[in-house]
N, C-alpha and C positions, 0 to 999 in steps of 0.2 A: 531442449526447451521443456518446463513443466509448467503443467494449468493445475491451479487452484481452484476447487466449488466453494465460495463462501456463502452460500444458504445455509442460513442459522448457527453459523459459527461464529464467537466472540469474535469481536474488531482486533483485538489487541493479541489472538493467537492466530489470527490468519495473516497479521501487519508483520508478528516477531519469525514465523516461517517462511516467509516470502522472503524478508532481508536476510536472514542464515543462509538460504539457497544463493537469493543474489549473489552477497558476499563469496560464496563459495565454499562456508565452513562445515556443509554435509559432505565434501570431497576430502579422500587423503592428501592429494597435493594443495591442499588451503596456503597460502601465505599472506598476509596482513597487507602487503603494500603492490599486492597482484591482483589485476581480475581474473580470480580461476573461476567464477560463478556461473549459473545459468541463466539462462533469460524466464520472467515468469508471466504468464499469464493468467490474469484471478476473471473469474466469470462470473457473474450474479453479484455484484457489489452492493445494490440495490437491495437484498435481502440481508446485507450481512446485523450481523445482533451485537448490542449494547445489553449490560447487565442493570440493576435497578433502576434509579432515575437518570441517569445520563444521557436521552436521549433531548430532558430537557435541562438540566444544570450542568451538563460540558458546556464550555465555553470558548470556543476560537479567537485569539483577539492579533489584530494586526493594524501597526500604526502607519498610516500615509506621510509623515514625513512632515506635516503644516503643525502648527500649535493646536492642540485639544482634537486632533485627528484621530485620537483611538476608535479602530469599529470594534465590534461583535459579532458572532454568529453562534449561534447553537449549533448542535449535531442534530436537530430535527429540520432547520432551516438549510441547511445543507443536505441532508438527504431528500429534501425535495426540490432543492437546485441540481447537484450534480454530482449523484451519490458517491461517481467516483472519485470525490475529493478527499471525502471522508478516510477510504483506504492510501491514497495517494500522501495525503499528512502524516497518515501514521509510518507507513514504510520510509517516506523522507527523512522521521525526524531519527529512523533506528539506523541509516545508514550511516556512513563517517562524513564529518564538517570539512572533508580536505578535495583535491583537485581528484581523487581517487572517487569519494563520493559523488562529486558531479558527475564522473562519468558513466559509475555504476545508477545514476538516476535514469538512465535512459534504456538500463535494463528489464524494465517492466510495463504491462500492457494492463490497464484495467477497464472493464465491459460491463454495464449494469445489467445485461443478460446474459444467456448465454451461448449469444452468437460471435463469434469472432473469426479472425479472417486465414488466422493463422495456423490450420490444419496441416499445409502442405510442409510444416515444421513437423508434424508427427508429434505434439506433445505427451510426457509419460504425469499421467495423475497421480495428486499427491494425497493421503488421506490424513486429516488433523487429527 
């Protein structure tokens, strides 16, 4: 197991180190169509940082399925719903679109503090 601090670390380099580990391609025995990966745990989601204005001109968009059902969300609107969405899209969208990626979805834990439960895992810290 490894835990990630994302207090004040870009979104997008704490998203692309979490899915490398997942994946498993910090390991010699990496192979492409194997879970050799770790499990990760990122803590302080809630602090993590966006660069210039992207906290308000990102934009989430997801369509419900009915005619003219497109919604929106910002990454400011989102971080004060449920910050850990913000990290959890981005790790989603860097892992693979195949039944391997679904599985490895379920490889990571994200905590908008930094309490979590999973000590008795002994996690080894990562630094960005």
């Amino acid at each position: 197991w490894v835990i990630i601090d994302a207090t004040d670390k870009p979104l997008g380099r704490v998203a692309s180190t979490a899915a490398s580990i997942i994946r498993g391609k910090t390991k010699p025995i990496y192979t492409p169509h194997v879970d050799t990966g770790d499990n990760v745990i990122i803590i302080n989601a809630a602090k993590v940082k966006l660069t210039g204005k992207k906290w308000d001109n990102k934009i989430y968009y997801h369509h419900t399925g009915w005619s003219g059902g497109i919604k929106s969300i910002t990454a400011k609107e989102i971080l004060a719903k449920r910050p850990s969405d913000l990290l959890k899209k981005a790790i989603r969208g860097m892992l693979p679109k195949t039944r391997l990626g679904r599985t490895l979805n379920n490889n990571y834990r994200i905590y908008d503090n930094d309490q979590h439960p999973h000590g008795g895992q002994n996690p080894e810290a990562v630094t960005l």
